[in-house]
N, C-alpha and C positions, 0 to 999 in steps of 0.2 A: 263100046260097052253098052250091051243091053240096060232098060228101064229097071229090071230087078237085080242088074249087077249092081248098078248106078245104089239103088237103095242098099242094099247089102252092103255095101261101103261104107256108105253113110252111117248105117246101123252099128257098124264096126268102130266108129271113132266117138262111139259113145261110153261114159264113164259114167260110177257112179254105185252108191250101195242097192243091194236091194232087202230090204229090212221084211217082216215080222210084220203082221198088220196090228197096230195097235195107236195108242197116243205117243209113242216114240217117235214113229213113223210119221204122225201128221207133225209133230215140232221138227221133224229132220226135211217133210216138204217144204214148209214155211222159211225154216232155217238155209234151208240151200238157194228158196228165191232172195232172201237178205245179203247171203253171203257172197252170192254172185251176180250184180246187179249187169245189167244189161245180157246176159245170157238166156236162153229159153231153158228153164226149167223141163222135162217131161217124166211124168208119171203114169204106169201102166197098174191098174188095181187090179190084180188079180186074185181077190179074194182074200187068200191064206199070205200074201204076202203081196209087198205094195217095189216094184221097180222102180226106182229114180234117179235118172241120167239129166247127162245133158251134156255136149261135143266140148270135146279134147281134154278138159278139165272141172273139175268141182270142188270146192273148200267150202268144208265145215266145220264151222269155230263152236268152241265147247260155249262162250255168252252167250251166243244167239239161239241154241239150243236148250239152254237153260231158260233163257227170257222167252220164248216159244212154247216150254213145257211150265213155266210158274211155278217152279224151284228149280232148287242147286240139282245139278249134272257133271260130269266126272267125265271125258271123255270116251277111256277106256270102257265106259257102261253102253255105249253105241255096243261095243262087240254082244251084247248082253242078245240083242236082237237082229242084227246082222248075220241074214242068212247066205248072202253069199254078193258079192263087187263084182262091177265089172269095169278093166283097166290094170293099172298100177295102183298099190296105196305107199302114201307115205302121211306116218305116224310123227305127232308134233305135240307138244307138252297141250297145249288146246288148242289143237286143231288138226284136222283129218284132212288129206289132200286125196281125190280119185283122178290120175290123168293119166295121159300116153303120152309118150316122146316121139314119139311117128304117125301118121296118119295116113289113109290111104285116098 
């Protein structure tokens, strides 16, 4: 495997929302370093919308989203600003899981 297949891969087993730029967005980066502690976090700001992965899986709890934004939050209200995941989601009374079952 060539150096850019090798990353390509990599790049592949990453999960994760990519939201809306806005204060959603910075309680969902904050929230995701909480929620997944020893994991690397990564963010790509692209301006109009803010990418945020990080390999095989990611859980975002609707408290820590709420304690990050400094008030009450609703899970369902992420979809508010999520423009588009990348992985599997699965949906949980509070909390948001991004991950894959296989990796490459």
């Amino acid at each position: 495997m060539n150096t850019s297949n090798a990353g390509q891969a990599y790049h592949n087993n990453m999960v994760g929302p990519v939201m809306r730029a806005g204060d959603l967005a910075m309680a969902v980066i904050e929230a995701a370093r909480v929620d997944n502690p020893g994991k690397e976090i990564f963010v790509e700001d692209k301006r109009a919308y803010i990418r945020i992965h990080a390999e095989q899986e990611m859980i975002l709890r609707q408290e820590t989203i709420a304690e990050e934004l400094g008030r009450p939050f609703k899970i369902n209200d992420l979809e508010v600003d999520l423009s588009s995941f990348a992985g599997q989601i699965e949906s949980q009374p509070n909390a948001v899981r991004f991950y894959f079952t296989k990796t490459l």
